[in-house]
C-alpha positions as CSV (number, residue, x, y, z in Angstrom):
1,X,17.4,9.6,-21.7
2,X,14.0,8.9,-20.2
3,X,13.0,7.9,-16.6
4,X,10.2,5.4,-18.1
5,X,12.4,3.6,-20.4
6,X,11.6,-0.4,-20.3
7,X,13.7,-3.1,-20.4
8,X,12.5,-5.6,-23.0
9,X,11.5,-9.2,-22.4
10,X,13.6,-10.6,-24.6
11,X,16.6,-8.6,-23.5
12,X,16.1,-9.9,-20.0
13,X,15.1,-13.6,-21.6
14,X,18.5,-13.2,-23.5
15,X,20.5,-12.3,-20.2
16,X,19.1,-15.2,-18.3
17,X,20.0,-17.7,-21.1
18,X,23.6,-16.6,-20.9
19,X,24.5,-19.6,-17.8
20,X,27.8,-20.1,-18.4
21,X,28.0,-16.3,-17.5
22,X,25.5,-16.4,-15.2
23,X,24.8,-17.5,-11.5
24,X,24.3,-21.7,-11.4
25,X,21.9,-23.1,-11.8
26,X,21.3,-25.6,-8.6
27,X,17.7,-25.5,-6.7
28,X,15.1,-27.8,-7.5
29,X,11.5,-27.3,-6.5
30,X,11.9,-28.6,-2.9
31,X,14.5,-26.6,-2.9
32,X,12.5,-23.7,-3.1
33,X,9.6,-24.9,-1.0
34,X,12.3,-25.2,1.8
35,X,13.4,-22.0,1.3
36,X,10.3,-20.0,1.6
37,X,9.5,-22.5,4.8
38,X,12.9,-21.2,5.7
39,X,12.0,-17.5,5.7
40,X,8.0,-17.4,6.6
41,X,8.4,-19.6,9.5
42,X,10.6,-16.9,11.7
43,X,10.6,-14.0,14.1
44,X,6.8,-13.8,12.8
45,X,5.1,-17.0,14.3
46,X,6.8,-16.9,17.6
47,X,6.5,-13.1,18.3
48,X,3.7,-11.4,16.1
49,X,1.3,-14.1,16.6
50,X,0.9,-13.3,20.5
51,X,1.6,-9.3,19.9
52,X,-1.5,-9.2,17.4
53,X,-3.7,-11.0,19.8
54,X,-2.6,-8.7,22.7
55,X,-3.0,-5.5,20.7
56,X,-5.7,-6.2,17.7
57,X,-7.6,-9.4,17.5
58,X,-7.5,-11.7,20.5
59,X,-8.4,-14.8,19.4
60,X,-9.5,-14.0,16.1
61,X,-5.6,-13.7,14.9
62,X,-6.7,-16.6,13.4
63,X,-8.5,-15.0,11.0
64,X,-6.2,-12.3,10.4
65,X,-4.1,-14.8,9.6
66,X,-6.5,-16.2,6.7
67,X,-6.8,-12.0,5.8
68,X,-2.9,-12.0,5.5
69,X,-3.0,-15.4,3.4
70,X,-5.3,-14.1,1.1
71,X,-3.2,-11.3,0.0
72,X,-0.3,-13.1,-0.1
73,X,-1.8,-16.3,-2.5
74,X,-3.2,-13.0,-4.5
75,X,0.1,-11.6,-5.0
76,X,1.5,-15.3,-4.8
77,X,0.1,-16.2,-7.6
78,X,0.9,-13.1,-9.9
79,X,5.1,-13.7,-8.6
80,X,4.4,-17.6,-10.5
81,X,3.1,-16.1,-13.5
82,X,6.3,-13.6,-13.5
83,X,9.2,-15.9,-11.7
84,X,8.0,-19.2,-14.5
85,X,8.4,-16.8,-17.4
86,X,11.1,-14.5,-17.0
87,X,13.2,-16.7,-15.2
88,X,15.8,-14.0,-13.9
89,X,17.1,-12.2,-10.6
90,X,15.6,-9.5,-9.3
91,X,11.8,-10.1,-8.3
92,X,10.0,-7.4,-8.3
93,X,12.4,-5.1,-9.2
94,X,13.4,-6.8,-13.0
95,X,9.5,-7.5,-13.0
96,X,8.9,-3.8,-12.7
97,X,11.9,-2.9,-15.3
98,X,10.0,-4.8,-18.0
99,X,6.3,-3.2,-17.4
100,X,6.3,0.2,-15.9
101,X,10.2,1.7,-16.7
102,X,13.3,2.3,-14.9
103,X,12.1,5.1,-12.2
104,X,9.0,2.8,-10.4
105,X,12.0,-0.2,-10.7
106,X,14.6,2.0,-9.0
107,X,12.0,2.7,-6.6
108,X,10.4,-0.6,-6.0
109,X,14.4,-2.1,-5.9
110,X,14.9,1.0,-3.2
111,X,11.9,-0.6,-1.1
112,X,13.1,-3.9,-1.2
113,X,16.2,-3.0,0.1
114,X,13.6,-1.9,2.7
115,X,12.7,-5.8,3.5
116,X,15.6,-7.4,3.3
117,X,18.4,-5.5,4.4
118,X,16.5,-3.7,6.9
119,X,15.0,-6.9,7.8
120,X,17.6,-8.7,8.4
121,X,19.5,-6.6,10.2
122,X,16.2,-6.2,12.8
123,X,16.5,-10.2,12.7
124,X,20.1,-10.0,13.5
125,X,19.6,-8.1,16.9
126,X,16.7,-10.8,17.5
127,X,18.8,-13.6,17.3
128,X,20.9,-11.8,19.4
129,X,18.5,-11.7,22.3
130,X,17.7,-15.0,22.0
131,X,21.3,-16.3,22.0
132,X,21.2,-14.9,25.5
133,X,17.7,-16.4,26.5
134,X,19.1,-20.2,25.3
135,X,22.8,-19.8,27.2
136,X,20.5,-18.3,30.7
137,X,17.2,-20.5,30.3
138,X,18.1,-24.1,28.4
139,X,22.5,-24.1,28.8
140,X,22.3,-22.7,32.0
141,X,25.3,-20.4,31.4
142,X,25.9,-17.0,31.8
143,X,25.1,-14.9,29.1
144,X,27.0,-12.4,26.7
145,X,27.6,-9.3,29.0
146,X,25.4,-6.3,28.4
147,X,28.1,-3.7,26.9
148,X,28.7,-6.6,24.0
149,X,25.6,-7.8,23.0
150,X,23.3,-4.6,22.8
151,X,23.9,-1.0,20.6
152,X,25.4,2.0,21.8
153,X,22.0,3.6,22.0
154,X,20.9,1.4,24.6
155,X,21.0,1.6,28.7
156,X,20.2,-1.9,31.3
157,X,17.9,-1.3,33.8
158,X,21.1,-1.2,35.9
159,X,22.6,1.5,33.7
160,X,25.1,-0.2,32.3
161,X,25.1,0.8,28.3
162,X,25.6,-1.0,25.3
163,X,29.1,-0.6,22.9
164,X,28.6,-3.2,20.1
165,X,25.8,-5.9,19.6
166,X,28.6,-8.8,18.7
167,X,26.0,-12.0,18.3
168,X,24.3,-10.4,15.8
169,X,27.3,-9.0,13.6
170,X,28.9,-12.4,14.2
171,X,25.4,-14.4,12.3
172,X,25.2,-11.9,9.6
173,X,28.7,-12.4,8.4
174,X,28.5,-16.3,9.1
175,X,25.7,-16.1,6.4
176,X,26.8,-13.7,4.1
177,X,29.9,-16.7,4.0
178,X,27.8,-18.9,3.3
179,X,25.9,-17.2,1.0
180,X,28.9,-16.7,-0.9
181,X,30.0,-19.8,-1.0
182,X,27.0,-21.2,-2.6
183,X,23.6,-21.6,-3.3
184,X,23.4,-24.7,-3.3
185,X,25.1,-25.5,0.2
186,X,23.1,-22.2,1.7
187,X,19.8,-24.4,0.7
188,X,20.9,-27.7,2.5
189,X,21.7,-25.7,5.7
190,X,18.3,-24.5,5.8
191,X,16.7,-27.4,4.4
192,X,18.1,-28.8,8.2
193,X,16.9,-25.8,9.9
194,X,13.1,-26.0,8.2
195,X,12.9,-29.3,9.3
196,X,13.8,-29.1,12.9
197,X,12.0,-26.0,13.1
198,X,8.7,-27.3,11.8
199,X,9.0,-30.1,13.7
200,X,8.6,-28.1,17.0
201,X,5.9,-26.0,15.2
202,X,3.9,-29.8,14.9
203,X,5.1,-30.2,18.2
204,X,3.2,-27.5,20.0
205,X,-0.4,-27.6,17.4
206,X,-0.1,-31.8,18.9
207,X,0.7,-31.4,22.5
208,X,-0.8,-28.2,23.5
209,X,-4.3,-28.7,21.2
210,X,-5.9,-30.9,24.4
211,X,-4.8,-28.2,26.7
212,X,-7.1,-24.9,25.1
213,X,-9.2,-23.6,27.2
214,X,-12.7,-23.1,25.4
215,X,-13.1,-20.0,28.2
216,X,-10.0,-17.9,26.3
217,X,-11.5,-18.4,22.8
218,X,-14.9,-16.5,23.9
219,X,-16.2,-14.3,22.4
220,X,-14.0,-15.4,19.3
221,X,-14.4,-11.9,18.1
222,X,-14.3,-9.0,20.7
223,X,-16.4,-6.0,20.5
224,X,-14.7,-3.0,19.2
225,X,-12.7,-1.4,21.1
226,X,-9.3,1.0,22.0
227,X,-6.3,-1.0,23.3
228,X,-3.3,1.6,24.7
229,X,0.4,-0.2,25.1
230,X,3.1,0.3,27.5
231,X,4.4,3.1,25.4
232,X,0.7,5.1,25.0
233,X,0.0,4.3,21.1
234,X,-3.7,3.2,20.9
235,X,-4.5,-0.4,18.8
236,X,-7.5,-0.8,17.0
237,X,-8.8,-4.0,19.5
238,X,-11.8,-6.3,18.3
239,X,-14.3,-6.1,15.3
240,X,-13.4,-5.7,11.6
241,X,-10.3,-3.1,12.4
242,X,-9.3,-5.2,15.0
243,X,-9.1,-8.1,12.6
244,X,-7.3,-5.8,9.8
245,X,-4.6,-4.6,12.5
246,X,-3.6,-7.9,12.9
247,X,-3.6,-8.9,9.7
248,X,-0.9,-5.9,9.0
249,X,0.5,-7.3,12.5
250,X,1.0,-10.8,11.3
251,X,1.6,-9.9,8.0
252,X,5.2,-9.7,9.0
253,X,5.2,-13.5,9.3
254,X,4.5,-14.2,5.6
255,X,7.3,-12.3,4.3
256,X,9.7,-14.1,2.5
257,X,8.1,-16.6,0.3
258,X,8.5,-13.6,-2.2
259,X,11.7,-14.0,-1.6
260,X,11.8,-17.6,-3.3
261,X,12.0,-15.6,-6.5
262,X,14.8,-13.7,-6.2
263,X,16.6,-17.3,-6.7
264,X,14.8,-17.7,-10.7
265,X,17.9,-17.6,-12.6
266,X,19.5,-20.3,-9.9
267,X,16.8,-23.0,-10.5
268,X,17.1,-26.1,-12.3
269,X,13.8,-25.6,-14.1
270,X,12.3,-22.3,-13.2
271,X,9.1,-22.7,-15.4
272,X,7.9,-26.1,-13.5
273,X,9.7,-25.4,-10.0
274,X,8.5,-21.6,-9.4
275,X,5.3,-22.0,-9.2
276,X,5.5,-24.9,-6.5
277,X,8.2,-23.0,-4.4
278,X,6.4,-20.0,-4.2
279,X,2.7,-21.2,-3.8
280,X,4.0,-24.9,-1.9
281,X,5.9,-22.7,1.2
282,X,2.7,-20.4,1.5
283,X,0.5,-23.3,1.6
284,X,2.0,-25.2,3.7
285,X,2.9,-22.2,5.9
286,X,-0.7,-20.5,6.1
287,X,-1.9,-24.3,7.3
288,X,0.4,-24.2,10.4
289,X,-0.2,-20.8,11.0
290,X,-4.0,-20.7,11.6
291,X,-3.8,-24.2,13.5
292,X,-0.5,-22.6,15.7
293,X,-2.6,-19.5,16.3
294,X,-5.4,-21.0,17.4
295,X,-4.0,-23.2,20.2
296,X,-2.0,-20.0,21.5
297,X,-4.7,-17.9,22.2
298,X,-6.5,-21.3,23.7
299,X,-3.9,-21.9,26.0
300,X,-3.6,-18.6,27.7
301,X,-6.0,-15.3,28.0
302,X,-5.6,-12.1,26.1
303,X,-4.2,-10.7,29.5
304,X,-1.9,-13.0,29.6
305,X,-0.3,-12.1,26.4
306,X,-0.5,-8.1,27.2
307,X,1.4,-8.7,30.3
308,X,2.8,-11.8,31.1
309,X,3.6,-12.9,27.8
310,X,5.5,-10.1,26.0
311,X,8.7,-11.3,23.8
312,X,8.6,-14.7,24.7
313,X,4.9,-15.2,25.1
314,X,5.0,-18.8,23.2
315,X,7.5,-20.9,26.2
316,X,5.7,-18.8,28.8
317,X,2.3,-20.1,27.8
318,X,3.5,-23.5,27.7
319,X,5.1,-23.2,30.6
320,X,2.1,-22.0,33.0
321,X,-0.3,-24.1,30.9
322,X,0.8,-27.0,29.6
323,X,2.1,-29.1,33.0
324,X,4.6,-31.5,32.2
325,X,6.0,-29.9,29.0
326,X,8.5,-27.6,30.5
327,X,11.3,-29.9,27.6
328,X,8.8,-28.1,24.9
329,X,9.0,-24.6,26.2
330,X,12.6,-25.0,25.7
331,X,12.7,-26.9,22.6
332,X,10.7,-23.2,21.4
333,X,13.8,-20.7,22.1
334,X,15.5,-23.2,19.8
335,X,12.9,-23.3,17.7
336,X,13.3,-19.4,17.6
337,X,17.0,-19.3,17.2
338,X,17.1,-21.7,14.5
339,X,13.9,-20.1,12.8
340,X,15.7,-16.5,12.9
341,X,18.9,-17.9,11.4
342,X,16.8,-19.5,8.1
343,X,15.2,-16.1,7.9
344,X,18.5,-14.0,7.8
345,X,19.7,-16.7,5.2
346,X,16.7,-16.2,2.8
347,X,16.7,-12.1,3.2
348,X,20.5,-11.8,2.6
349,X,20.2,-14.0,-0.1
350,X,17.4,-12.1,-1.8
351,X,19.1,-9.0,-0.8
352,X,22.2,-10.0,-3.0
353,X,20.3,-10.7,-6.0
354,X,18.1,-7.1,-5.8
355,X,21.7,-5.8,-5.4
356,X,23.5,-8.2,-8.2
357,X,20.5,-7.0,-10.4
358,X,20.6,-3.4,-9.8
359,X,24.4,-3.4,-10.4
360,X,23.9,-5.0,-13.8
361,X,21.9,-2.5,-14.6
362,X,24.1,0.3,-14.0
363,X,21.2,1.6,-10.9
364,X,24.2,0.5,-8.4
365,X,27.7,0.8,-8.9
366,X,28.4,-2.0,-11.4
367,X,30.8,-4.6,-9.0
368,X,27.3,-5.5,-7.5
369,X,27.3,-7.3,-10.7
370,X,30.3,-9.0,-10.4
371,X,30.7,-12.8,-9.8
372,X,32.9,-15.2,-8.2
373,X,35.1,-17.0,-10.4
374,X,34.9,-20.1,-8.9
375,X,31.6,-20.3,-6.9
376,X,29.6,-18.3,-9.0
377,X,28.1,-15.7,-6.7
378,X,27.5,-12.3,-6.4
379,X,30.3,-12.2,-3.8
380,X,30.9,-8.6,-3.7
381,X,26.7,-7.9,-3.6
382,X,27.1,-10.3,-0.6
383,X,30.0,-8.4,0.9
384,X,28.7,-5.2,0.7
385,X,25.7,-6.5,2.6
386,X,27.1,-7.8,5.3
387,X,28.8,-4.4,5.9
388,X,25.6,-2.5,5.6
389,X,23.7,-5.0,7.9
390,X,26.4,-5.7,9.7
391,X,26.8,-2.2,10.9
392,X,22.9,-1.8,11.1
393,X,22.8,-5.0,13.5
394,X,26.0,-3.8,15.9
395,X,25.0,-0.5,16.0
396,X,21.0,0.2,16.1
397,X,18.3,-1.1,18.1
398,X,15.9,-4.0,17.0
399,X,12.7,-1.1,17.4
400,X,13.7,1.5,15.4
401,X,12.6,-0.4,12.5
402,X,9.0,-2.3,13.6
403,X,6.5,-2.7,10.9
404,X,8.5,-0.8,8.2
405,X,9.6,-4.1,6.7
406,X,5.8,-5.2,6.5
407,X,4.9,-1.9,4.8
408,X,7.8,-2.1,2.0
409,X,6.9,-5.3,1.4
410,X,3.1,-4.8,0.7
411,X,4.4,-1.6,-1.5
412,X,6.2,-4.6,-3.8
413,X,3.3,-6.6,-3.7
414,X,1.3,-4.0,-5.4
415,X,3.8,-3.0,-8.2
416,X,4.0,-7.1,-8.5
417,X,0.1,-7.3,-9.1
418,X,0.3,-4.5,-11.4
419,X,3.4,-6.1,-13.3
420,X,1.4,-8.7,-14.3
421,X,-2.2,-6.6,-15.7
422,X,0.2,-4.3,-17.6
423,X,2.1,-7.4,-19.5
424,X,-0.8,-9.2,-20.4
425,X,-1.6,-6.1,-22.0
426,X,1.5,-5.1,-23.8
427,X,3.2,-8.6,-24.4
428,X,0.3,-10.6,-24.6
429,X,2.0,-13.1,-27.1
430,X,5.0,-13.8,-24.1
431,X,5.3,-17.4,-23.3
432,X,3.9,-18.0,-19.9
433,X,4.5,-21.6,-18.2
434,X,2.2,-20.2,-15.1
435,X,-0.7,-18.3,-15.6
436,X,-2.4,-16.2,-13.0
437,X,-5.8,-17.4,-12.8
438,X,-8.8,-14.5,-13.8
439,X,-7.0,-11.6,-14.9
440,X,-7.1,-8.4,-14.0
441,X,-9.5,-9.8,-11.2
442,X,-6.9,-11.8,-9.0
443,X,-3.9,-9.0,-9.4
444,X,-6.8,-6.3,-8.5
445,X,-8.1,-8.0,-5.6
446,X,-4.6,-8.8,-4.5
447,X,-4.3,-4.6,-4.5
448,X,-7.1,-4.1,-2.9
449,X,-6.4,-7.0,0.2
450,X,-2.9,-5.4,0.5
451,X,-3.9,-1.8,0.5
452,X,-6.4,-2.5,3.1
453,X,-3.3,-4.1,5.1
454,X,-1.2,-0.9,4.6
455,X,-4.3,1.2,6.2
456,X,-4.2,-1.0,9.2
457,X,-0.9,-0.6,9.9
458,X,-1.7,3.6,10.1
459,X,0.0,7.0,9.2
460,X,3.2,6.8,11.3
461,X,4.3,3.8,8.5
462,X,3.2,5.6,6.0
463,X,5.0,8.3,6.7
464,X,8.4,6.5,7.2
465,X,7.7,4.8,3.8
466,X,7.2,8.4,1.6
467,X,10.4,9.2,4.0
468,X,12.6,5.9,3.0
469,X,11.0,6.5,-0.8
470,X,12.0,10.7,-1.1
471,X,15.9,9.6,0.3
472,X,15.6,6.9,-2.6
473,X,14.4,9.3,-5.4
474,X,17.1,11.2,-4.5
475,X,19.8,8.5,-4.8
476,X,18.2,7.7,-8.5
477,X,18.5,11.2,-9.6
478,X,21.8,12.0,-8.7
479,X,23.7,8.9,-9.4
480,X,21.5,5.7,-11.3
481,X,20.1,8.2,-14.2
482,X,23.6,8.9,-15.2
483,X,24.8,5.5,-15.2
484,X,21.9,3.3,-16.1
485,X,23.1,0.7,-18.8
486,X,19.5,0.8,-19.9
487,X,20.2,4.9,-20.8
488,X,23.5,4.6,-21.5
489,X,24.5,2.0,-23.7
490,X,27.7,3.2,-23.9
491,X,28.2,2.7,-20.2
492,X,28.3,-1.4,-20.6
């Protein structure tokens, strides 16, 4: 029984082959294009963008923006080779089964419950907040009292304390419906989300690009410097670290596009359609970013965005900036709301898969790996989910999490990059529909960019990582060793 064992390629090829067994197969390539749009363009372009400014870059974001792309296309384009050729559920987890054993995929399937549970949850209280900002600010209604829309943990300014954060238990079960209903009818919801949602993102680069203020974009780059925030952790502000801070900052607004291959062994023709989903929804996404970012920081000053701005530093800038637009400022917490409900869709849905994956493989208990009988879904992946998320997103504040979801996330990268050096070296006669350009230089480099994101985002996410990592280890070792199908073939 070892802990390196690999699954082979054509064991997994064999599984995914099986689709009258399997999951359907339903999602074309602008399918998955919409999907990624669906999760990138989230929480992260409406709240990071200002809070990397404020804290790390000013108006250089932009840049860390390009900093953040680059990793991602890196890593981007080793997910193609992998997604196109074994075409099954999983991600980064099955890719890691195949190249480097069952321990680093217990691990890296440990860390990805990291992003998307985890993340998900933290998007859950979000959407929460902003529920309340749409029925106070655009419906002009009163909002969801205090007690019933935030955890116990917190207290009002007026003392009045939280029981149970209802909005966001009530949009995480509405999805994980959804989700098990179908594929198919989960993509067309967020097809209509992605295009209201980009729509306002055009919106805003248009409207607000004859507004910037040349004075707020000088000096583009800031002299180096120490920024301290409200709560008396010091940022690394201006120059090169300032730059890499907010790449790790923004970072948080790609994530999700890996996510497009969690859905492999759903798509119509995952050989062709991978490739574009995954590569089409960064492209696409990376363009808006760079352009959003930089009439943001135009609009308003750095100050602005440190104290003015906060939370919903997007509709406040157009608001004090852009006269006459007040419709667009409002059109934004929409914007928001909408964008945060795609982004819950796309995480629970690559959640599921990790979790419908693992249970297969004997790592989780095995009902993960169940399936509907008539919808063909994961259903009880999905249910288990929505408890654990569900009781994450009633019960526990939005902050306890912050960048943890970034650092997991770059942590799966890394394995992904290495996934694809270490199978062109030990399958090298494996059928590949995509290949990653200039290997081992593109998977290295994509290390290298992602690592240097990791360092930005300093020691106190490092530590919660090894912490998150040691509570996995010990999961693996006292329940997924004895019951790995892998290592016990009697166990099917």
């Amino acid at each position: 029984m070892s802990i390196w064992k690999k699954k082979s390629i054509s064991l997994l090829l064999a599984e995914a082959s099986e689709s009258e067994k399997g999951l359907k197969r339903t999602l074309t390539a602008w399918s998955l294009v919409a999907l990624g749009i669906g999760a990138i363009i989230g929480a992260g372009l409406f709240v990071r963008t200002a809070t990397a400014a404020a804290q790390n870059a000013g108006p250089s974001v932009t840049i860390g923006f390009i900093v953040a792309a680059i990793g991602c296309a890196l890593a981007g384009l080793c997910y193609a080779e992998l997604s196109s050729s074994i075409p099954i559920s999983g991600s980064a987890y099955t890719y890691t089964y195949a190249t480097m054993g069952e321990l680093l995929a217990w691990i890296i399937g440990w860390d990805l419950i990291l992003e998307y549970a985890v993340g998900a949850a933290t998007v859950g209280i979000a959407w929460s907040e902003y529920l309340n900002n749409l029925l106070v600010n655009v419906l002009h209604t009163s909002p969801i009292p205090y007690s019933l829309s935030h955890s116990p943990f917190q207290t009002s300014a007026l003392g009045e304390s939280g029981i149970i954060n209802l909005p966001a238990l009530f949009i995480v079960g509405v999805i994980s419906l959804l989700l098990i209903k179908g594929t198919q009818e989960s993509a067309f919801v967020n097809g209509i989300i992605v295009i209201i949602k980009v729509s306002i993102v055009i919106m805003i680069i248009v409207f607000g690009w004859s507004f910037i203020n040349p004075v707020n974009h000088t000096p583009y780059i800031p002299e180096p410097s120490i920024f301290t925030d409200d709560a008396g952790v010091g940022h690394n502000y201006g120059g090169i670290m300032g730059i890499l801070g907010a790449a790790g900052t923004v970072f948080f607004a790609f994530i999700g596009f890996d996510a497009v291959s969690t859905a492999a062994q759903e798509t119509k023709n995952p050989k062709r359609d991978m490739p574009i989903g995954i590569l089409g929804s960064l492209a696409v996404c990376t363009v808006l970013y760079i352009l959003f970012a930089h009439v943001l920081t135009g609009l308003e000053s750095v100050e602005f965005f440190r104290t003015g701005g906060k939370e919903a530093s997007v509709a406040n800038a157009i608001t004090s900036s852009m006269e006459g637009y007040g419709w667009l400022a409002q059109f934004v917490t929409v914007a928001i709301l909408f964008g945060f409900t795609s982004v819950i869709l796309v995480m629970l849905l690559g959640q599921s898969r990790v979790f419908y994956s693992m249970g297969k493989d004997g790592l989780l208990p095995k009902a993960f790996g169940d399936l509907h009988s008539k919808y063909k879904t994961p259903y009880k992946a999905n249910l288990a989910i929505l408890v654990i998320v569900g009781l994450f997103a009633a019960f526990v504040p939005g902050d306890i999490v912050g960048d943890m979801t970034s650092i997991g996330t770059l942590f799966a990268f890394i394995l992904v990059c290495l996934s694809v050096i270490v199978l062109r070296k030990t399958n090298p006669e494996m059928k590949r529909e995509f290949r990653t350009p200039f290997v081992p230089f593109v998977p290295i480099l994509g290390i290298v960019v992602c690592l240097a994101m990791i360092y930005g985002l300093g020691w106190t996410n490092w530590l919660r990582l090894a912490g998150w990592l040691v509570l996995g280890l010990i999961i693996y070792f006292a329940y997924s060793k004895k019951n790995s199908v892998l290592n016990n073939p009697d166990k099917k």
